[in-house]
N, C-alpha and C positions, 0 to 999 in steps of 0.2 A: 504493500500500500504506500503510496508517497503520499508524504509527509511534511515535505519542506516549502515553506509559502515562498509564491514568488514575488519578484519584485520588477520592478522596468516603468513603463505606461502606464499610468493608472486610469486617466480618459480614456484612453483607447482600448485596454483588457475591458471595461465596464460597459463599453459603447456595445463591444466583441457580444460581453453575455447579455446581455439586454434586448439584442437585435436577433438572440438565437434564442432566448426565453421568448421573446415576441411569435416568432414563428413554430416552436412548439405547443407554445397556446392556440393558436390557428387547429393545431391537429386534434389535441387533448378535447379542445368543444366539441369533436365529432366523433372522438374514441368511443370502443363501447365500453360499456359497464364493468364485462368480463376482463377486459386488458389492465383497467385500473386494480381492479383486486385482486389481480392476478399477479401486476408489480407490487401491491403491498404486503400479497401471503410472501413471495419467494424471497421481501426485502426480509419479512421477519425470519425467514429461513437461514438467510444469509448472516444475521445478526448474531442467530444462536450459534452456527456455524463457524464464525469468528471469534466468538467471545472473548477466546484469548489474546488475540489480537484487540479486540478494542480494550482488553484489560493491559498491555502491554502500553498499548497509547494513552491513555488514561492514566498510567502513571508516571508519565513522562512530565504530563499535564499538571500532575498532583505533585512533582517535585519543582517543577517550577515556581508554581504556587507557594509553594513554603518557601522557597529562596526569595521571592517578591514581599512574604511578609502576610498573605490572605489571613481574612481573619477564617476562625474555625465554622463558621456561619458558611462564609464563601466558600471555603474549601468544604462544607457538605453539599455547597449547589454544584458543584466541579465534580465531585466523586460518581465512582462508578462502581458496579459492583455485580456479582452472577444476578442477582435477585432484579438489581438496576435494569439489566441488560434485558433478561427473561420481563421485565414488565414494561418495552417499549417495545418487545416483539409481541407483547399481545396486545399491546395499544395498538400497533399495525391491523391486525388481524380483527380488532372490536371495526375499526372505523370502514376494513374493508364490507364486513357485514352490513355496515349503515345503509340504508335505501340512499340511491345516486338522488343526488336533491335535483340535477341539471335535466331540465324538460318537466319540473313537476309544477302543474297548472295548482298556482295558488288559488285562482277565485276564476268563473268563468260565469256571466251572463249575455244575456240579449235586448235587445234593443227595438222599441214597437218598430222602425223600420226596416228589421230582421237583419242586421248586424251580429256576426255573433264577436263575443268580445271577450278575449282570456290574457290570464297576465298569468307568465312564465318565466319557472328560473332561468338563468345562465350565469354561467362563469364569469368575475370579473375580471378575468385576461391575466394578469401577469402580477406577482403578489410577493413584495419585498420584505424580508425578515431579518432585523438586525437585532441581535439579543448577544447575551454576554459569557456567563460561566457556564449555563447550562448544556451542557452537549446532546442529551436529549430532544432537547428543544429541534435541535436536525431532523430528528426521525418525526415527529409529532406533525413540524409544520409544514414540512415535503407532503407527509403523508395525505394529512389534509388539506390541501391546495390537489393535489392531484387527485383526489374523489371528487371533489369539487369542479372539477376540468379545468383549473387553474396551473399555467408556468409558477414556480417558484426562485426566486433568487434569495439565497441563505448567505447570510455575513455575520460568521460566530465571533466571538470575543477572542483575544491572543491567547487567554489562560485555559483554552477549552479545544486551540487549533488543532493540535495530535487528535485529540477524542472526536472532535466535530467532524474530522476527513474520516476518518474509521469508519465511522456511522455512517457518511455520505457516499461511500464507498458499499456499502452494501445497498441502500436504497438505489444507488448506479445498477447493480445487479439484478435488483426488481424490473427496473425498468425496460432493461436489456433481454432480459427472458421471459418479460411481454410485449415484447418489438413495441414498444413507445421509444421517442424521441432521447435522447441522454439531456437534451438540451429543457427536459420537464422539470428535473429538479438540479437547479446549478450554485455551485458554493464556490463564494468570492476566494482565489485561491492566493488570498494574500492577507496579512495582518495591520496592512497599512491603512489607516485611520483615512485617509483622502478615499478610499474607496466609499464611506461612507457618505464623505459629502457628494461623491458621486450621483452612490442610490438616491439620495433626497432630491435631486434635480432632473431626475431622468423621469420628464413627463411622458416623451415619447413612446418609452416603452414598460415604465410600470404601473400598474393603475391603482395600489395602493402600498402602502410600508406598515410594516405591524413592529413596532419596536418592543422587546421584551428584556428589562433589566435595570439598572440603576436609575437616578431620580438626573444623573448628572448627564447618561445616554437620552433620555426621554425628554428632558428638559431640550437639549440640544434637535433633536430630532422634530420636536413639536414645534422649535424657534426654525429652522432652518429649512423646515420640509416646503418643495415646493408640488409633491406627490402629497393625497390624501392621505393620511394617517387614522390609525384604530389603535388607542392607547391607555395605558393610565399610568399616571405619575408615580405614585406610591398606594402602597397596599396600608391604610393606616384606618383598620378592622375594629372594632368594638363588639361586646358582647358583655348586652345591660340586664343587670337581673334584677328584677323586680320583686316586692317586697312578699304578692303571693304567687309563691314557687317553691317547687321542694328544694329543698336544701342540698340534698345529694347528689341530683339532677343537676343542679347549679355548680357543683362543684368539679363533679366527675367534667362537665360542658365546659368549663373554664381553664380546667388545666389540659383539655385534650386540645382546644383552640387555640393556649399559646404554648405548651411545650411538646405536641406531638412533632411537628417538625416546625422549629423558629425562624426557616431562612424560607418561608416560604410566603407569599405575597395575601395568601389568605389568612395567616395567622393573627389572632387579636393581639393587638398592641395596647390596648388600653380596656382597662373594664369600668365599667358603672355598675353602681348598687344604690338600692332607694337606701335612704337613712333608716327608715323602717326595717330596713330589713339587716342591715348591719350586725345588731348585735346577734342576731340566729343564724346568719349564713358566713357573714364574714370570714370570722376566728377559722372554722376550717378552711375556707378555699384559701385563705391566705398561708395557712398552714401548708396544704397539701403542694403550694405553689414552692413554696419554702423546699420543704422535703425533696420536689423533683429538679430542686437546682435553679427557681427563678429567683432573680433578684427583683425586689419591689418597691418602686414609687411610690407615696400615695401622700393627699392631702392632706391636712392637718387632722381630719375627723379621721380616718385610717389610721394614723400614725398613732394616734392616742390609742388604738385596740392593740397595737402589736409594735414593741421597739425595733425588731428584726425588718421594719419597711422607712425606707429614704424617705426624703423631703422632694418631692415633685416642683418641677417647676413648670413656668408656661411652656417652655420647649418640649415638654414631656407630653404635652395632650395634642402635640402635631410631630410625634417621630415614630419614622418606622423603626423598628429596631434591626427587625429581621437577626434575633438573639433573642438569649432567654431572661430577656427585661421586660417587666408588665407596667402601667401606670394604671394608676386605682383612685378613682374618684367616688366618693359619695352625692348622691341628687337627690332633688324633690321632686317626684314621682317620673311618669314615663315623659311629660312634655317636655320635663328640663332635661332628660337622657337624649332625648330626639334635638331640643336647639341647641346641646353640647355636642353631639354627633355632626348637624350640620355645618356647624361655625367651626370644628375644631379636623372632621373626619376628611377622606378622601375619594367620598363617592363610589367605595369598593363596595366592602362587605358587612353587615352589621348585623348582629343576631340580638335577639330578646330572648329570656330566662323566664317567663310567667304560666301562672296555671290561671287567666284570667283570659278566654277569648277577647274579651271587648278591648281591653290596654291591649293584648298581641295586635290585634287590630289597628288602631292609632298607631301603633309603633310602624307596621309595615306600612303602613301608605303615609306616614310622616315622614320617616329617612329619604335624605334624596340618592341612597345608595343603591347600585347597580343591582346588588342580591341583598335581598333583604331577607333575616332568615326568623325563625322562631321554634324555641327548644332544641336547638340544633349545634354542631362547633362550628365555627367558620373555618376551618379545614375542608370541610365542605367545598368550599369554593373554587371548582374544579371541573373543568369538562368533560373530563371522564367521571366523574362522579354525578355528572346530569344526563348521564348516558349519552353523550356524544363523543364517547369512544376516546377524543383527547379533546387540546383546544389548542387555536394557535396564540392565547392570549386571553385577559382581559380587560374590555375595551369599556372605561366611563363614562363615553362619550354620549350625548344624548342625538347622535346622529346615526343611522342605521344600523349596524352593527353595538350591539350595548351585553354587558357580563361576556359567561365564556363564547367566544371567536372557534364554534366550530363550523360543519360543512354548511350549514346552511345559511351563516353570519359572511361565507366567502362567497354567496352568490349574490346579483344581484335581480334583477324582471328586466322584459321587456313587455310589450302589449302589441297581442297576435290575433289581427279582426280580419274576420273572415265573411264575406258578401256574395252574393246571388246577381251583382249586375246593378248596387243602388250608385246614385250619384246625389251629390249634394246642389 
């Protein structure tokens, strides 16, 4: 497998994939069904097949890493592992399952002049992906762009290069042994930072950019893009427990949403609790939070229940951590949980803790957050876990595409009116 990014031209290799992403998307809208799931069984085949090999790059990746300094957050979005591996060959294999979204008649009526009138999906052509440490991320958003009849162009992060080509290098061989295009899913083969500003200016040939990664890549991408973008800045999650709810429920739900996995964009960064409910629910989740290794924030009313939790400040109720730091506020009931979530949150994820239908209620349709959850973890928040097989992202945006970016968030309609002979 080569491994070594090149260097030289950087307009002209980008113009290069761009112009041959363009023209595989041409083919992919008229592929069939069978061709697309047929490169995504053989990719997962290929993955297992490799394993060793992408464990071999991967820790090439993972040594670098530590000589750069990553923190231990990063280097588990970076790691890789058999379980790793085996659970992005069966993300392959969920999404190839998926019904083909492309050709599927959203809504179709008629017209008293006997028009008939239907709006249909199609691919949006050609679908930029710049994301950072995760190498994963290769296989997931190849995958779904090409069920979707979508070109893909993938620009991984430098701390993820070795792992990112390994993986790309298999999904190559899906492709190949479904006689599709090599040019369906193509990885920027260079580490060089200008290739990004490339992607964000190539109107001509990509029709949108999914950035997936730091506050400092998105930030830029959202300032510079002159392609449409599907994004969100930060994952800065909440999960508010209110005063009737059980306790255990509240607790077990609180320590699974930020300490099951910390470096991940769904995970709660900040909890709420009514005052009410502090003195019966607190003391353990603050406990159990304690026990599994978080360290904790909280405001003054917090702090006086437990010496073992920090002094929060304003910075605390707008940071992602993506570590195992929680920030712990006390409120007065659901409305003030909901105008501290909107003033303070990031439009991702937000869950409610109540055994009260009516407060669940108020809470979901008062968050202006993309998922809004109830009795649930915000690890949840996941494509694969809303059965769309994976995701290429999730997008805040309150423009098309909004939560997880799977097949059917990569299509877009057109309208397909069909006549007998009328004129206007």
């Amino acid at each position: 497998m080569t491994m070594n990014p090149i260097t030289g031209n950087i307009p002209a290799l980008m113009q290069e994939i761009g112009a041959a992403a363009k023209d595989a998307a041409k083919t992919l809208a008229g592929a069939p069904t069978e061709a697309q799931n047929r490169a995504l069984t053989e990719a997962a085949n290929s993955l297992r097949g490799n394993a060793a090999a992408l464990l071999d790059a991967n820790a090439k990746d993972m040594d670098g890493g530590r000589e750069k300094g990553l923190t231990a957050s990063l280097l588990d979005r970076l790691a890789l592992d058999e379980k790793r591996i085996e659970a992005m060959a069966v993300g392959l294999e969920q999404i190839a399952a998926l019904e083909d979204p492309v050709g599927f008649v959203m809504d179709r009526w008629q017209r008293p002049n006997g028009l008939d009138i239907s709006r249909v999906r199609v691919p949006l052509g050609v679908i930029g992906i710049i994301y950072e440490s995760r190498p994963n991320v290769t296989a997931d958003a190849g995958s779904l762009c090409l069920k979707s009849g979508n070109a893909s162009i993938l620009r991984g992060g430098s701390e993820s290069f070795h792992s990112s080509t390994a993986i790309f290098d298999c999904m190559q061989e899906g492709l190949k042994l479904a006689n599709l295009p090599a040019a369906a899913i193509q990885m920027v083969p260079t580490t060089d930072r200008a290739a990004v500003g490339e992607m964000l200016t190539m109107t001509e040939y990509i029709d949108v950019i999914v950035p997936r990664g730091g506050r400092s890549l998105v930030e830029r991408v959202q300032t510079e893009a002159k392609v449409p973008v599907f994004a969100h800045l930060e994952g800065i999650c909440h999960t508010y427990i209110h005063a009737d709810s059980d306790p255990d429920m509240a607790r077990d739900i609180v320590v699974n949403a930020k300490m099951r996995r910390t470096s991940i964009c769904g995970a709660t960064e900040t909890l709420l609790i009514d005052k009410g409910a502090a003195a019966t629910h607190l003391p353990m989740i603050l406990d159990a939070l304690t026990q599994a290794g978080c360290e904790i924030r909280g405001d003054a009313d917090t702090r006086a229940l437990d010496d073992r939790v920090g002094p929060a400040t304003d910075e605390d109720w707008e940071t992602e951590y993506l570590d195992a730091i929680i920030a712990v506020k006390q409120v007065d009931g659901v409305e003030d949980a909901v105008r501290h979530i909107n003033e303070h949150g990031s439009d991702h994820t937000d869950a409610i803790v109540t055994d009260d239908p009516e407060t669940a209620e108020t809470f979901l349709s008062g968050v202006n957050s993309a998922i809004a959850m109830h009795n649930t973890s915000t690890q949840f928040a996941d494509g694969g876990e809303f059965g769309m097989g994976a995701e290429i992202g999730i997008s805040t945006g309150k423009l098309h595409a909004r939560g997880p970016v799977g097949v059917d968030q990569l299509t877009t309609f057109k309208y397909v009116v069909r006549g007998t002979g009328q004129t206007r």
